[in-house]
C-alpha positions, 0 to 999 in steps of 0.5 A: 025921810029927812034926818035933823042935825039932832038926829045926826049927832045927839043919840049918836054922841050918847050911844058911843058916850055911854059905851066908853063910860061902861068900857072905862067902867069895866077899864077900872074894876079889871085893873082893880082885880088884877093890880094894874095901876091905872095911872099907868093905863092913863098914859098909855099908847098903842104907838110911840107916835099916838098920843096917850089913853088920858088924850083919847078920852079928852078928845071923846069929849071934844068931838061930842061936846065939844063939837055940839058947842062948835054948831052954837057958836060958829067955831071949833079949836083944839083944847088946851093939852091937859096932863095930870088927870087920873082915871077917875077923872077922865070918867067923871068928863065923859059923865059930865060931857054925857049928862050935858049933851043929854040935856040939849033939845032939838031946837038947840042943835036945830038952830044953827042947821047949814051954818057956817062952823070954822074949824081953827088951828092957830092960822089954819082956818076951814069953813064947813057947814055944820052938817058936814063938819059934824058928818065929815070931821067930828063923828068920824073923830070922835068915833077914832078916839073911842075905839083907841081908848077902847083898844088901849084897855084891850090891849091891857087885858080888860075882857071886852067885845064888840057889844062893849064898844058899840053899846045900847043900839037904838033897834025897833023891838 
């Protein structure tokens, strides 16, 4: 059985999309309940050295969306750091993100199948295909900020498992 580069990606970004949309869900109404001023969950770090809660979820979208951009046109950057953005925010892009990546056909992500992607960092330059940039650098980065967001909101308190994280699975019946 072969797997397309659609296969690979899509359903993917939009389990794990859809599950950080319902753990911020469950983020905001914990916080809500409890007193928690959910300004401060966005700057909040496991570690003084990790960037904060508001970056993971920006780097949620980048590494779906973003990515998915990256296989249309050869490149993938960093985004510009963004600050200011308050809870609702950071769920309104991951809705965005999500609603844009449902909306691509196979023959969109399909097109560039075993093209060149360059990944960019001011002169820092690294060509990949685009089966393993997806497969080696952006799912696994994507997947790293996800459960960081995730552990952030758990480490506040807000009751959430595995099932939470992992979201719908895409199982025969």
């Amino acid at each position: 059985m072969t797997i397309s580069l659609f296969d690979a990606t899509v359903p993917n970004y939009l389990q794990i999309l859809d599950a950080s949309i319902h753990v911020l869900e469950r983020g905001q109404q914990h916080c809500t309940e409890h007193g928690i001023d959910l300004q401060g969950i966005v700057e909040t770090r496991l570690f003084d050295d990790m960037l904060p809660f508001r970056f993971q979820i920006h780097s949620i979208a980048h590494h779906s969306g973003g990515a998915l951009d990256a296989l249309q046109n050869g490149l993938f950057e960093p985004p510009a750091r963004r600050s200011g953005d308050d809870y609702a925010a950071l769920q309104a892009l991951l809705v965005t993100t999500r609603d844009r990546i449902a909306g691509l056909s196979p023959a969109d992500v399909n097109a560039r199948s075993g093209a060149e992607v360059v990944f960019r960092v001011g002169e820092f330059q690294r060509s990949f295909t685009a089966e393993n940039f997806v497969m080696s650098f952006s799912m696994p980065n994507f997947h790293f900020h996800a459960a960081t967001a995730y552990d952030i909101l758990r480490m506040k308190g807000v009751p959430l498992g595995k099932r939470d994280f992992m979201g719908r699975m895409r199982a025969q019946k």
